[in-house]
C-alpha positions as CSV (number, residue, x, y, z in Angstrom):
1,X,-68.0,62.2,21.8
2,X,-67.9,59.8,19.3
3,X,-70.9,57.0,19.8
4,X,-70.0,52.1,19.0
5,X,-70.5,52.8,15.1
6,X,-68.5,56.2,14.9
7,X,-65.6,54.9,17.0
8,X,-65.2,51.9,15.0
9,X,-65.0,53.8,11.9
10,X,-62.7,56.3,12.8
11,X,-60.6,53.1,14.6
12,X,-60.6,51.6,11.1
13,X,-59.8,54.9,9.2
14,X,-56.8,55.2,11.7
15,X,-55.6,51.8,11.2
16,X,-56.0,52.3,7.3
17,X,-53.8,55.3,7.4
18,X,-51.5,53.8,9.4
19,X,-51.0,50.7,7.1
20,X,-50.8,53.5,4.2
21,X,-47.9,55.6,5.8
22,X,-46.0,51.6,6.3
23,X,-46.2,51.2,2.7
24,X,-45.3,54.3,2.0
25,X,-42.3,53.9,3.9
26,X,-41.7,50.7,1.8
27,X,-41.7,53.0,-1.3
28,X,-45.2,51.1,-2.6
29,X,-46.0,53.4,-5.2
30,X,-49.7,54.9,-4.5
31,X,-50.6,54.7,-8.0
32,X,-50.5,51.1,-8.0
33,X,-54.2,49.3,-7.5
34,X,-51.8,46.8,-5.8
35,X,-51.1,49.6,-3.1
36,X,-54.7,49.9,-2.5
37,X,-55.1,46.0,-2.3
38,X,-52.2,45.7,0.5
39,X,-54.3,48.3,2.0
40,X,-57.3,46.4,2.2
41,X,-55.3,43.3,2.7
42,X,-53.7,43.5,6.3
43,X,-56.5,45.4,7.3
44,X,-58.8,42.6,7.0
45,X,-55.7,40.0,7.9
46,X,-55.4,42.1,11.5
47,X,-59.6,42.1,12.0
48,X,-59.4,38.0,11.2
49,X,-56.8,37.8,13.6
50,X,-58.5,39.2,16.5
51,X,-61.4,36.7,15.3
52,X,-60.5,33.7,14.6
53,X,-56.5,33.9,16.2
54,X,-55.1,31.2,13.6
55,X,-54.2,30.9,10.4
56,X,-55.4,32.7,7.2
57,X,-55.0,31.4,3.8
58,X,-54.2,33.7,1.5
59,X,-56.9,32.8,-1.4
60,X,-59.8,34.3,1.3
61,X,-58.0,37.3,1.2
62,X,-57.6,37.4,-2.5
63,X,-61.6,36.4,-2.7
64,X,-62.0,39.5,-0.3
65,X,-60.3,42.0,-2.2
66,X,-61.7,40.1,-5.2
67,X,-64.7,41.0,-4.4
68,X,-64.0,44.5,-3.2
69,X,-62.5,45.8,-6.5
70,X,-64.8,43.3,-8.9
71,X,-61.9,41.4,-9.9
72,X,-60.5,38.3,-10.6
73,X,-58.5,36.5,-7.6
74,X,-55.9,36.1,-10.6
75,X,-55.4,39.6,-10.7
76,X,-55.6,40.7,-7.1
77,X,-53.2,38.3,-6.8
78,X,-50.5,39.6,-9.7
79,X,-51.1,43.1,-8.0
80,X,-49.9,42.5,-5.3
81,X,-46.9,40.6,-6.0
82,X,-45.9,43.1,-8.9
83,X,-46.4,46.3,-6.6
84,X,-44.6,44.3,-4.0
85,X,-41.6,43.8,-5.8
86,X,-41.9,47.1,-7.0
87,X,-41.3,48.5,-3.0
88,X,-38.0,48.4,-1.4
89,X,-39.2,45.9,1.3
90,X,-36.3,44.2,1.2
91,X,-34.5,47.2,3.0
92,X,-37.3,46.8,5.7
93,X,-37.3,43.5,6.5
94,X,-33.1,43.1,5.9
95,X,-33.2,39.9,7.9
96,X,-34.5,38.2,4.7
97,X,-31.6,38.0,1.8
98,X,-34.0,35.9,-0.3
99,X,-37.4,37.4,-2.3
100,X,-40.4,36.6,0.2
101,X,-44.0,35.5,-0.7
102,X,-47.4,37.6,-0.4
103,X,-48.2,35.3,2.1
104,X,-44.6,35.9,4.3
105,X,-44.9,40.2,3.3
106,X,-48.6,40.3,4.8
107,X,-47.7,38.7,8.2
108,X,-44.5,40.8,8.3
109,X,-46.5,43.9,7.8
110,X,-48.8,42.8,10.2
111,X,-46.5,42.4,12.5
112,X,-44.5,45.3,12.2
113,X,-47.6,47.3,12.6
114,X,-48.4,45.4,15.9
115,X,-45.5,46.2,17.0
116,X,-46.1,50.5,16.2
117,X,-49.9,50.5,17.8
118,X,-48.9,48.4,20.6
């Protein structure tokens, strides 16, 4: 039996893999760093959410994985668009004809994951 600390970890590590077989499914290619940051990224959007319930700007995530990876929020930023557009999201979320923002992929992802644990 798995004691708080443990649990959580292992909660986390499932949650991670799950957000890595989504992307995957999206065609992200896991050589990308960006890969890794979208990783990061809707974990720590789905832990804020259960926190604070409201909205989440996307420059504290950028500082987050920022910070993470010892990188500029420039470059976090580029990553993540570039890998992306780089994924066939658009086949995922077909509702959406038109190119969407980081911001608009990270709560579709989010949401769509939601959807799978729930």
């Amino acid at each position: 039996m798995l004691d708080k600390a443990n649990q959580k970890d292992y909660e986390e590590y499932q949650l991670k893999r799950k957000i890595g077989i989504f992307l995957d499914k999206l065609q992200m290619k896991r050589s990308s760093i960006g890969y890794c940051y979208w990783q990061n990224a809707i974990l720590y959007y789905l832990k804020e959410l259960k926190k604070e319930n409201a909205s989440i700007k996307m420059e504290k995530i950028y500082d987050y994985i920022s910070k993470i990876y010892e990188t500029t929020r420039n470059n976090t930023e580029r990553a993540m668009r570039m890998s992306r557009k780089n994924s066939k999201y658009l086949q995922e979320f077909s509702q959406y004809s038109y190119k969407i923002t980081n911001k608009e992929f990270l709560i579709l992802c989010a949401e769509r994951l939601q959807e799978n644990v729930s």
